[in-house]
DRENMI-529066 format. One line per 4 residues: number of its first residue (from 0); their letters; for each residue y, x, z of C-alpha. Coordinates in Angstrom, 1 decimal. Each point is the difference from the previous one (the first is absolute). Layout:
DRENMI-529066
NUM = A = Y X Z ~ ...
***
This chain:
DRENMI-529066
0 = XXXX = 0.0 0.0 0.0 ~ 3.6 1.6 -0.3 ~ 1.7 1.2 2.2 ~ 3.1 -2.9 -0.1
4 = XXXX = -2.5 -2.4 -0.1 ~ -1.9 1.0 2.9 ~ 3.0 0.4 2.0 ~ 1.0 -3.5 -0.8
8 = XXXX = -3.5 -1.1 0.8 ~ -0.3 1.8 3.5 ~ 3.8 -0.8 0.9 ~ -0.5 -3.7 -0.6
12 = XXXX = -3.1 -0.5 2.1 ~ 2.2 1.7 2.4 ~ 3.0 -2.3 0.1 ~ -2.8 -3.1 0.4
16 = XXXX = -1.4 1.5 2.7 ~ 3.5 1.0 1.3 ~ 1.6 -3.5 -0.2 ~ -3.2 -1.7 1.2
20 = XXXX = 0.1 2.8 3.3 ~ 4.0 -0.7 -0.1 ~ -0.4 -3.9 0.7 ~ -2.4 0.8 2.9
24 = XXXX = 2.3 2.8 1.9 ~ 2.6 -2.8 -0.4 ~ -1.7 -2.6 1.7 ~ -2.2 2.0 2.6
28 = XXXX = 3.2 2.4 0.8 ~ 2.2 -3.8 0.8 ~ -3.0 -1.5 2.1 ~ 0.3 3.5 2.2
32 = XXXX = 3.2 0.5 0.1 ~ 0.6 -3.6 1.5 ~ -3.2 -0.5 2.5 ~ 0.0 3.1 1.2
36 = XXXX = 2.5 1.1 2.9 ~ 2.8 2.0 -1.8 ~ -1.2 3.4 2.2 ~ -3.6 -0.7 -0.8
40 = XXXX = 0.6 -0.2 -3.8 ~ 2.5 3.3 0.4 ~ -2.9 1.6 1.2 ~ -2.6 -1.2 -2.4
44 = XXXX = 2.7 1.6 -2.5 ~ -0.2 3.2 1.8 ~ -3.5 0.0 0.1 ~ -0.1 0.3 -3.8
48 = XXXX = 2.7 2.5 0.4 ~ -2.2 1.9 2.2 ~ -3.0 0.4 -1.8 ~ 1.3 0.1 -3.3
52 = XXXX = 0.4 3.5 1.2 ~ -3.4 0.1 -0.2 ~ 0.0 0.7 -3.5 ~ 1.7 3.6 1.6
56 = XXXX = -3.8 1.0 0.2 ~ -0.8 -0.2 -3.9 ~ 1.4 3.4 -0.2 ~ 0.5 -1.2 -3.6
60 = XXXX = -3.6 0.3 -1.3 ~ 0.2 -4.0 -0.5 ~ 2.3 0.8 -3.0 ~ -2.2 2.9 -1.3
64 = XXXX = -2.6 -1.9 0.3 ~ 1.8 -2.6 -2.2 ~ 0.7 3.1 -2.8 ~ -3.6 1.0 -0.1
68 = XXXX = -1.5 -3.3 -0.3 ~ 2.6 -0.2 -3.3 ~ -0.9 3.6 -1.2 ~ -3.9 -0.3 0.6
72 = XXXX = -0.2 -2.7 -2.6 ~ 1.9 2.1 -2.3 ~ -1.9 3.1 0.7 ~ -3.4 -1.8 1.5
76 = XXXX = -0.8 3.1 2.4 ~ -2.4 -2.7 2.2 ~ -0.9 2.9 2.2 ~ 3.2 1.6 1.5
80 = XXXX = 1.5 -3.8 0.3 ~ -2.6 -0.8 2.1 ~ 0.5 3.0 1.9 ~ 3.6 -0.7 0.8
84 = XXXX = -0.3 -4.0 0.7 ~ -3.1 0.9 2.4 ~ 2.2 2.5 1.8 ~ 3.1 -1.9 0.1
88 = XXXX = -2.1 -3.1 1.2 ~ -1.4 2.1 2.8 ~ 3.7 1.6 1.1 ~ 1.4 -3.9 0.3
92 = XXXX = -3.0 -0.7 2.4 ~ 0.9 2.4 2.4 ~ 3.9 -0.3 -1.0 ~ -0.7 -4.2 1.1
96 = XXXX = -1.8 1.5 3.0 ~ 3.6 2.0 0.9 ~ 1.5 -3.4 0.1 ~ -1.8 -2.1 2.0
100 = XXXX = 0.0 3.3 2.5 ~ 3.8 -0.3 -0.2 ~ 0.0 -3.6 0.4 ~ -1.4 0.4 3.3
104 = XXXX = 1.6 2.7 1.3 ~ 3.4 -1.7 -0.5 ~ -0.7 -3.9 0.9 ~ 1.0 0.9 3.7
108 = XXXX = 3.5 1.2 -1.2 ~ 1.0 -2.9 -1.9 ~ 2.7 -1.1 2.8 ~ 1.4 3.8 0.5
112 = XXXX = 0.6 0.3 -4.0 ~ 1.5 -3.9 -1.1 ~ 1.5 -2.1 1.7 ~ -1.5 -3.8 0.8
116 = XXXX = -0.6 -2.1 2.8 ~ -2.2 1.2 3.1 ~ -2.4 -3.2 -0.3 ~ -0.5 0.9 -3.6
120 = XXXX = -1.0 3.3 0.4 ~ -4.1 -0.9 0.8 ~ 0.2 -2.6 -3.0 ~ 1.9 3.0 -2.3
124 = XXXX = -2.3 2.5 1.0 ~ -3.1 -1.6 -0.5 ~ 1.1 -1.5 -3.6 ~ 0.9 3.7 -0.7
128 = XXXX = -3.4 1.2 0.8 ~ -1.5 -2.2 -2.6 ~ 1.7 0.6 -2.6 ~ -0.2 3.8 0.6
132 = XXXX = -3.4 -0.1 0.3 ~ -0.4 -2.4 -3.0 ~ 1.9 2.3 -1.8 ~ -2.0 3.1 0.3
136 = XXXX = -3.0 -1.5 -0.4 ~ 0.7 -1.7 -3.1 ~ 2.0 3.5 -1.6 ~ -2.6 1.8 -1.6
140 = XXXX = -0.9 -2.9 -2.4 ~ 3.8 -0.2 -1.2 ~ -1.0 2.8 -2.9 ~ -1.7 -2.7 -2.3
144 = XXXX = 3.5 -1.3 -0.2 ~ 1.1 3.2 -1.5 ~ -3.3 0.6 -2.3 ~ 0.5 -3.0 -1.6
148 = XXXX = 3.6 0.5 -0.9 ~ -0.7 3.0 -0.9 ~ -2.5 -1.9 -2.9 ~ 2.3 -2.5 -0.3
152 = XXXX = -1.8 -2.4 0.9 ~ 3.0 -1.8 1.5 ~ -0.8 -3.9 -0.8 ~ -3.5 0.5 2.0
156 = XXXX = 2.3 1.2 3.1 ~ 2.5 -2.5 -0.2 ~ -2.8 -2.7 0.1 ~ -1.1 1.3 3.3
160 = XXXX = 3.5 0.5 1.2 ~ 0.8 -3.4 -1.3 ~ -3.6 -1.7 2.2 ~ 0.8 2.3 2.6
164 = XXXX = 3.9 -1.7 0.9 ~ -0.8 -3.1 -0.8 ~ -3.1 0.0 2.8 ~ 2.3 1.8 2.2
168 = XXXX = 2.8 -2.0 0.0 ~ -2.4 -3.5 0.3 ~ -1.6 1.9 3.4 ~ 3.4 1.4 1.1
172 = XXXX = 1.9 -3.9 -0.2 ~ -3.4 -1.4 1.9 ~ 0.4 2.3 2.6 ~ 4.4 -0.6 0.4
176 = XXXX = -1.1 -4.0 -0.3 ~ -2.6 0.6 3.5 ~ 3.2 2.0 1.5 ~ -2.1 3.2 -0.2
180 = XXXX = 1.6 3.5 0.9 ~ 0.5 3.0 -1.7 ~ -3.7 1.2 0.9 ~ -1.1 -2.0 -1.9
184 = XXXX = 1.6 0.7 -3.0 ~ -0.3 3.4 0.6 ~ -3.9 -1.0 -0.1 ~ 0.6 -2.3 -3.5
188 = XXXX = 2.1 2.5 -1.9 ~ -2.7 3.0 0.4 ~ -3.1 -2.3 -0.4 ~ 1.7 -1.2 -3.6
192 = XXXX = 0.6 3.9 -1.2 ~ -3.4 1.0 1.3 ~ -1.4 -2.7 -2.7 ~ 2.4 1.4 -2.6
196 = XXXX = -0.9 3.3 0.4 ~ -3.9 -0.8 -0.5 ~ 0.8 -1.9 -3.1 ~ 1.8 3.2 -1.1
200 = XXXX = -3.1 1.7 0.5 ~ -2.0 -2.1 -2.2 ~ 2.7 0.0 -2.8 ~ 0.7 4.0 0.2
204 = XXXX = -3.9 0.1 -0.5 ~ -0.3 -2.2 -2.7 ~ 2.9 1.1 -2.3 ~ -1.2 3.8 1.0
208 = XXXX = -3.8 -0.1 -0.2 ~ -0.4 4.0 0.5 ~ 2.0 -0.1 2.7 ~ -2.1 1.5 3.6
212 = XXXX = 1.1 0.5 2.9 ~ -2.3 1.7 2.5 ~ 0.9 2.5 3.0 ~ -1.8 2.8 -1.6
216 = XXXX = 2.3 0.0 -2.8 ~ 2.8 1.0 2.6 ~ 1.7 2.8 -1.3 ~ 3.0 1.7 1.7
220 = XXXX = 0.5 2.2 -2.9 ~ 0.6 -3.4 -1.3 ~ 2.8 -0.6 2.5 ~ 1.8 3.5 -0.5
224 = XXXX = -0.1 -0.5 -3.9 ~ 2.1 -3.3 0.5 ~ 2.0 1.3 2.5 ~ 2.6 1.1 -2.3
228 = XXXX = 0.7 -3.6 -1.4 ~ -0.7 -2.1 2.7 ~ 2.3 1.5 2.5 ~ 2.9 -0.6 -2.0
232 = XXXX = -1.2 -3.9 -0.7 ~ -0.4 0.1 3.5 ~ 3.4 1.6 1.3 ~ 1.3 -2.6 -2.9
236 = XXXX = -1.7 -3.2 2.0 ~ 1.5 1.2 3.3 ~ 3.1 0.5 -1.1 ~ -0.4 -4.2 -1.3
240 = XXXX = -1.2 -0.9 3.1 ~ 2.9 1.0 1.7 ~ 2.5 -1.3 -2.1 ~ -1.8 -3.5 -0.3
244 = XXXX = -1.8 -0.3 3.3 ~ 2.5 1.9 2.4 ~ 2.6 -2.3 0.3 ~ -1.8 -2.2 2.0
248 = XXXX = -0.9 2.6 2.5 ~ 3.5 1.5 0.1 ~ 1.3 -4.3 0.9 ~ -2.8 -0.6 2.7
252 = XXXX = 0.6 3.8 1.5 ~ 4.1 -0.5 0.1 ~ 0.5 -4.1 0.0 ~ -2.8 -1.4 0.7
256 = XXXX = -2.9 -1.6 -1.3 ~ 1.7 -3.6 -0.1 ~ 2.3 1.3 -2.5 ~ -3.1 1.4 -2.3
260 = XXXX = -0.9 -3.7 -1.2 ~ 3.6 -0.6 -1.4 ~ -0.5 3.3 -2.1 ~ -3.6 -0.4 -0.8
264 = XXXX = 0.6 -2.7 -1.8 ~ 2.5 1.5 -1.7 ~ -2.4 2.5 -1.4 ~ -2.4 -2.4 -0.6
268 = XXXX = 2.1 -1.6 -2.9 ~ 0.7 3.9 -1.3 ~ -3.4 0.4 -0.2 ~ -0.9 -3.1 -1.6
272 = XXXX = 2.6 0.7 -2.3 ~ -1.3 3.5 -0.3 ~ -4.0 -1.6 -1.0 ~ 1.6 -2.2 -3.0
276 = XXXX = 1.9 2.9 -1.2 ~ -2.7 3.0 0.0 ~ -3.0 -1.7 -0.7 ~ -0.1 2.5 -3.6
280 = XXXX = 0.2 3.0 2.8 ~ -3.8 -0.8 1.0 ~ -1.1 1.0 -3.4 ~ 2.7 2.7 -1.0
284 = XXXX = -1.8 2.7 2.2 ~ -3.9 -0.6 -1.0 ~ 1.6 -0.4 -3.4 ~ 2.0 3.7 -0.4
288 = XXXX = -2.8 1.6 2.0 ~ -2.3 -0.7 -2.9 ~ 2.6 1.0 -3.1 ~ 0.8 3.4 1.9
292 = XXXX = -3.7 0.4 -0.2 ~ 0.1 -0.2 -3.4 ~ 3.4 2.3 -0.5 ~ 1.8 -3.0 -1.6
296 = XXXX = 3.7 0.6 1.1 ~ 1.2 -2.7 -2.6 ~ -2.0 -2.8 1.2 ~ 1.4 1.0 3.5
300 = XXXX = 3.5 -0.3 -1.0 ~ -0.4 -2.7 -2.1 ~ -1.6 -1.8 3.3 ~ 3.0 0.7 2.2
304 = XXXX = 2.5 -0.7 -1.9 ~ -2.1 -3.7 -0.8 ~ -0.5 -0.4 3.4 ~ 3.6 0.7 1.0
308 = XXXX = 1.6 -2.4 -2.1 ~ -2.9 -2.8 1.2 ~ 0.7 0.8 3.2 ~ 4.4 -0.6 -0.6
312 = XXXX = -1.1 -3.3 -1.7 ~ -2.1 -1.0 2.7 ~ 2.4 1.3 3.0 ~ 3.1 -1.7 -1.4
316 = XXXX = -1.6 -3.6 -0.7 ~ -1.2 0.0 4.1 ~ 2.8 1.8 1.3 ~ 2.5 -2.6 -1.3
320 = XXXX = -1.3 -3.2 1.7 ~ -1.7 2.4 3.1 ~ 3.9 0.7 0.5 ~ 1.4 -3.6 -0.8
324 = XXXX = -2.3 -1.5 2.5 ~ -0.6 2.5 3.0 ~ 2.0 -2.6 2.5 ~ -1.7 -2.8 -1.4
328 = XXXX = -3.9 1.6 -0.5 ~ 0.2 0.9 4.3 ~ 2.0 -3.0 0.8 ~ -3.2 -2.2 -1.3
332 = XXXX = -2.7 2.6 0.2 ~ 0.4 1.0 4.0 ~ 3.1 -2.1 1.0 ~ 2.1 2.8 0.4
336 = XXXX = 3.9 -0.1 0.0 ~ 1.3 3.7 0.2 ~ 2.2 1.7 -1.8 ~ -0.4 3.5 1.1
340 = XXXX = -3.7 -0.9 -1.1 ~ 0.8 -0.8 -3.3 ~ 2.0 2.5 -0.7 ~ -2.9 2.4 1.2
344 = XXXX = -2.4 -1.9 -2.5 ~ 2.4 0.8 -2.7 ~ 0.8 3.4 0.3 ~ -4.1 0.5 0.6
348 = XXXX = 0.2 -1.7 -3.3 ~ 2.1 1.9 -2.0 ~ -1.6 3.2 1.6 ~ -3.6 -1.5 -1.5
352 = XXXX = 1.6 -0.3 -3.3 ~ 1.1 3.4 -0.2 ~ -3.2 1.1 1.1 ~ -2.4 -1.4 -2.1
356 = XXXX = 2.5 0.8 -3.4 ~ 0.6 3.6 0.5 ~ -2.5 1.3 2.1 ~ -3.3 -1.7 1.1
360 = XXXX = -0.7 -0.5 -4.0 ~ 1.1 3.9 -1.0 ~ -2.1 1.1 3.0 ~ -3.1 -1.9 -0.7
364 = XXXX = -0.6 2.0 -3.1 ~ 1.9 3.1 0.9 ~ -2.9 0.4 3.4 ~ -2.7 0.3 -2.5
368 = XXXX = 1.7 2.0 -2.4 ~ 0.4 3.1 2.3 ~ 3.2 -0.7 1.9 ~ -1.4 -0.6 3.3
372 = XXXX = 1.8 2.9 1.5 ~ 3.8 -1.2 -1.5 ~ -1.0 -4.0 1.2 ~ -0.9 1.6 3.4
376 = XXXX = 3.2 1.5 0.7 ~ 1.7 -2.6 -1.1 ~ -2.0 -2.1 2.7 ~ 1.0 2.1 2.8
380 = XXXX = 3.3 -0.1 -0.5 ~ 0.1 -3.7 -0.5 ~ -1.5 -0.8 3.2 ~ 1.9 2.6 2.1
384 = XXXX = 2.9 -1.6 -1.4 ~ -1.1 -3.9 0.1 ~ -0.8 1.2 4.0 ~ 3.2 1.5 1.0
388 = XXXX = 2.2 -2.8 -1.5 ~ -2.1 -2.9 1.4 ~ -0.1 1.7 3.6 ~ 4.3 0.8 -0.6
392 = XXXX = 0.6 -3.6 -1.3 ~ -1.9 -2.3 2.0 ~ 2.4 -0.1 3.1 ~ 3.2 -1.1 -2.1
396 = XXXX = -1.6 -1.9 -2.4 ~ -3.4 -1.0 1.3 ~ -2.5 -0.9 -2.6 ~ 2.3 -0.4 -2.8
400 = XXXX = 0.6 4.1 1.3 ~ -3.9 0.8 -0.9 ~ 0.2 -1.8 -2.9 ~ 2.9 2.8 -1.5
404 = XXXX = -2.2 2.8 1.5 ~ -2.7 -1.5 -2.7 ~ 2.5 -0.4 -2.7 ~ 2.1 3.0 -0.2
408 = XXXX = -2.6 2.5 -0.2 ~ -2.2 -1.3 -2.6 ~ 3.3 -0.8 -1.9 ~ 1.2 3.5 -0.1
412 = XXXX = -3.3 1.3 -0.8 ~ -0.4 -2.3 -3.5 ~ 3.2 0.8 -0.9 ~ 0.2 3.9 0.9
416 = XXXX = -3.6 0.6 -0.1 ~ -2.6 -2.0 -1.8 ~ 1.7 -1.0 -3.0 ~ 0.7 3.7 -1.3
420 = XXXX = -3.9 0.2 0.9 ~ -0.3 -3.1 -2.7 ~ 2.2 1.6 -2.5 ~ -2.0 3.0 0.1
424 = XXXX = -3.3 -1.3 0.1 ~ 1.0 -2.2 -2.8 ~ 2.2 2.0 -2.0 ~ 2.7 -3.0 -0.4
428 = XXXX = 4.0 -0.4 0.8 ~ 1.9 -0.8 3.1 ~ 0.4 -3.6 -2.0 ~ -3.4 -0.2 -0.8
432 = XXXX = -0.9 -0.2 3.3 ~ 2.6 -2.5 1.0 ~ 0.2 -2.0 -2.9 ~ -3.0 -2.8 0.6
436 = XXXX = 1.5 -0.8 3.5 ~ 3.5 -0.3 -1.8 ~ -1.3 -2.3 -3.0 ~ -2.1 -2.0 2.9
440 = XXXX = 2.6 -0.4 1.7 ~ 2.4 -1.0 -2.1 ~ -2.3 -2.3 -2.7 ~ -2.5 -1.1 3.2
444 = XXXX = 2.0 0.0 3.2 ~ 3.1 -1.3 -1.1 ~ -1.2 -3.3 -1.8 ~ -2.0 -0.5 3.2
448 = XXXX = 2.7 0.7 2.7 ~ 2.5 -2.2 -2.0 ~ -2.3 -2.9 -0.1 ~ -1.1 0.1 3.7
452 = XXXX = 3.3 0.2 0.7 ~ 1.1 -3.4 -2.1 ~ -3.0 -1.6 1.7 ~ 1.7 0.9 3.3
456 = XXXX = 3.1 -1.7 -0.9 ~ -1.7 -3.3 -0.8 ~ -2.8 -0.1 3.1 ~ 0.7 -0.9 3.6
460 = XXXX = -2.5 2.7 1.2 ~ -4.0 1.3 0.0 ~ -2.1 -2.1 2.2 ~ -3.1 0.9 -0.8
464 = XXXX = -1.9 3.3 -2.2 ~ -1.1 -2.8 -2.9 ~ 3.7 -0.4 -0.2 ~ 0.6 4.1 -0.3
468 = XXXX = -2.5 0.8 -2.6 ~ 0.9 -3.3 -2.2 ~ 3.2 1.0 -0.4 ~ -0.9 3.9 -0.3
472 = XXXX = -2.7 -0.9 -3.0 ~ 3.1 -2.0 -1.5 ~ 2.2 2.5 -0.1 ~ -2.6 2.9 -0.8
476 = XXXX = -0.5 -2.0 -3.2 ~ 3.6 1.5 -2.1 ~ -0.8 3.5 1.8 ~ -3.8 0.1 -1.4
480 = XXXX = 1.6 -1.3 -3.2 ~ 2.4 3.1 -0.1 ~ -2.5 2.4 1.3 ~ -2.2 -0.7 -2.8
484 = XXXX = 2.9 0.1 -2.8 ~ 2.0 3.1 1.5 ~ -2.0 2.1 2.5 ~ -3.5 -0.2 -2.1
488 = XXXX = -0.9 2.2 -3.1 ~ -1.2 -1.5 -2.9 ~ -3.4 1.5 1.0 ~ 0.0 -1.5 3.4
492 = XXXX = 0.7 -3.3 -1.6 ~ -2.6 0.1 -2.0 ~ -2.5 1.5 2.7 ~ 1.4 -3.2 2.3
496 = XXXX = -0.9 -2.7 -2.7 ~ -3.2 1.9 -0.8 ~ -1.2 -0.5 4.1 ~ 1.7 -3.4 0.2
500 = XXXX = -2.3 -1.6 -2.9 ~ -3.1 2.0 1.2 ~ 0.2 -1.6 3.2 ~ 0.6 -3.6 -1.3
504 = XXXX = -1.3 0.5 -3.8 ~ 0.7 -3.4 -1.4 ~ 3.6 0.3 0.9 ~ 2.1 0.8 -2.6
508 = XXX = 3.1 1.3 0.8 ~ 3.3 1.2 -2.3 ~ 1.7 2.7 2.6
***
């Protein structure tokens, strides 16, 4: 299959999946947000934030595991794959042994490190326990995730993503309905990814059929010979994780864990934002890691710089109504009435926008392509940044401060840093790399921001989210018009009709 077509293919099964996962997060994250006591729900947020950092353990090999499951169908070397996956299996069972030994070595400390009620502290400490525990026992298996992206076998995962929400979110909404605490969905949440992670299993061995693992096949020659890629990947996640999962911790450690909520679901709407934007991301990497196997430094280019302008089209046409309707969207979503808060959702935004443009999509390919040592830096200094301005800001301007730690950094970096990389990488103009977020803005965003805007001037106000995305599919209707007539190549036009009449064949259309 070629390569646009593929990437079509993959990207679209993602955005199903995506929108299908998007509709449950909305509904389960409400149903929490309102049954749950505002400190129990902060901390459920911090829990997350907690043992995200668990991914700190990967030590990158997750993502060069990814690379070789893309290069080993190129190359089929059977032998040394298995090598590698058996020995980077056997590392994340005694890396998921590290964290439930950390789990409960720090459970007593909970009250001397946030701060929370007193008669919370036995309920807090024993929900942290299970999900630490939970969390290291269920690592290891988190690879299949990995091998089959790395295959791209990407609609197989999203199916078991897709079964995997939808059960969790039915137990999780049984268990608020019988007024049951945080233990036990602590207990739900872990049981649902345990499944997932089986079913992973299954798939990785079924699309991979040569594909052993055994502990004699542990190899730490193995380990030493990915060293060199993996620990940039893995000073690369870190540096992520701190800019995306920090700012929770710095709120609970300097305002308390109240004030977390507000701001968590804040981020929340950034990252669903963030989901409908990047969903070509999943398959850029797996993608480039095969073309640089086969030396083709055209079809590389040619995918970023098609990826990019996808990416503008698709950034613009969310990040219009996203902006139009924050006040709205958490007024009837969680009830919320705010306005530091929404101006923190919109600057979290705008810094999501930028990200996903000129950096997360230039990176995706550029990681495989032999810049992990550049992308690293670049990491460091982003989250050393992002920290100091978040801790600096917080006092005078509270969470709307944290939200500028996040925004200033990775702005500077596109601009000052990333972009040249593009330039270089693709051997194109200043204007070049500016030019389909100019033309998408101007023949996308402006027809849509005009017609929200005469809607405003003729409606009373939003009373419900039916009443939101009616008017945004109205006025999306001129933009999509002018996307396709002034932002589209005559070879994407033709490439759109082709897919539209393959999915529904006996429709004839004249675009």
């Amino acid at each position: 299959m070629p390569h646009s077509k593929q990437l079509i293919k993959l990207t679209a099964s993602n955005y199903l999946a995506t929108i299908i996962k998007f509709m449950v997060m909305i509904y389960l994250t409400r149903e929490m947000f309102l049954q749950l006591p505002k400190e129990s729900y902060g901390f459920w947020a911090l829990l997350w934030s907690i043992f995200g950092y668990s991914v700190l353990l990967d030590l990158g090999f997750g993502v060069a595991l990814q690379k070789k499951t893309s290069e080993v169908l190129e190359h089929q070397d059977w032998d040394s794959y298995n090598r590698t996956a058996s020995t980077l299996f056997g590392t994340y069972f005694l890396l998921g042994f590290v964290i439930v030994v950390l789990t409960c070595i720090s459970a007593p400390f909970l009250n001397l490190i946030f701060v929370f009620e007193p008669e919370t502290q036995a309920l807090y400490t024993q929900c942290y326990l299970f999900f630490g525990i939970g969390t290291g026992l269920i690592f290891p298996f988190g690879i299949f995730m990995e091998v089959l992206r790395g295959a791209l076998c990407m609609q197989v995962r999203n199916r078991i993503e897709v079964l995997r929400d939808i059960a969790n979110c039915i137990a999780l909404v049984i268990a608020l309905r019988m007024n049951a605490d945080i233990r036990v969905l602590a207990v739900i949440v872990i049981t649902s990814q345990c499944f997932a992670n089986i079913a992973m299993y299954i798939a990785a061995k079924r699309a991979l059929p040569r594909l052993r693992l055994s502990w004699r096949l542990y190899s730490p020659t193995k380990m030493v010979e990915l060293m060199s890629f993996s620990l940039c990947a893995y000073v690369i996640t870190i540096s992520n994780l701190i800019v995306f999962r920090t700012d929770q911790i710095v709120i609970s450690a300097l305002a308390g864990v109240g004030l977390v909520a507000y701001y968590h679901v804040t981020t929340r709407l950034a990252e669903i934002f963030r989901l409908l934007c990047s969903q070509i991301h999943d398959v850029l990497a797996p993608m480039s890691s095969s073309l640089n196997a086969q030396q083709d430094k055209l079809a590389l280019r040619q995918l970023l710089r098609r990826s990019q302008r996808f990416v503008c089209l698709i950034v613009v046409l969310l990040i219009v109504p996203a902006w139009f309707f924050v006040e709205d969207l958490l007024r009837i979503w969680l009830e919320l009435d705010n306005q530091q808060t929404f101006w923190c959702a919109r600057i979290l935004l705008l810094n999501i926008a930028i990200l996903v443009i000129y950096r997360n999509t230039t990176n995706q390919i550029l990681l495989m392509c032999g810049y992990q040592k550049p992308l690293m830096w670049i990491g460091i200094t982003e989250c050393i940044a992002n920290l100091i301005l978040s801790c600096l800001l917080i006092k005078p301007l509270g969470i709307l401060g944290v939200a500028l730690g996040t925004l200033i950094p990775n702005t500077l970096l596109a601009i000052f840093v990333n972009i040249p990389m593009t330039r270089k990488f693709t051997n194109t103009s200043i204007w070049q790399i500016y030019k389909p977020l100019v033309i998408a803005s101007l023949a996308v965003g402006l027809p849509f921001a005009s017609g929200l805007v005469l809607f405003e001037q003729v409606t009373e106000g939003y009373n419900s989210l039916l009443h939101i995305i009616a008017v945004s599919v109205i006025c999306a209707i001129p933009a999509l018009f002018s996307a396709y007539k002034y932002y589209l190549s005559v070879s994407e036009r033709h490439q759109l009709k082709h897919i539209i009449t393959s999915i529904v064949p006996r429709l004839q259309l004249k675009l």
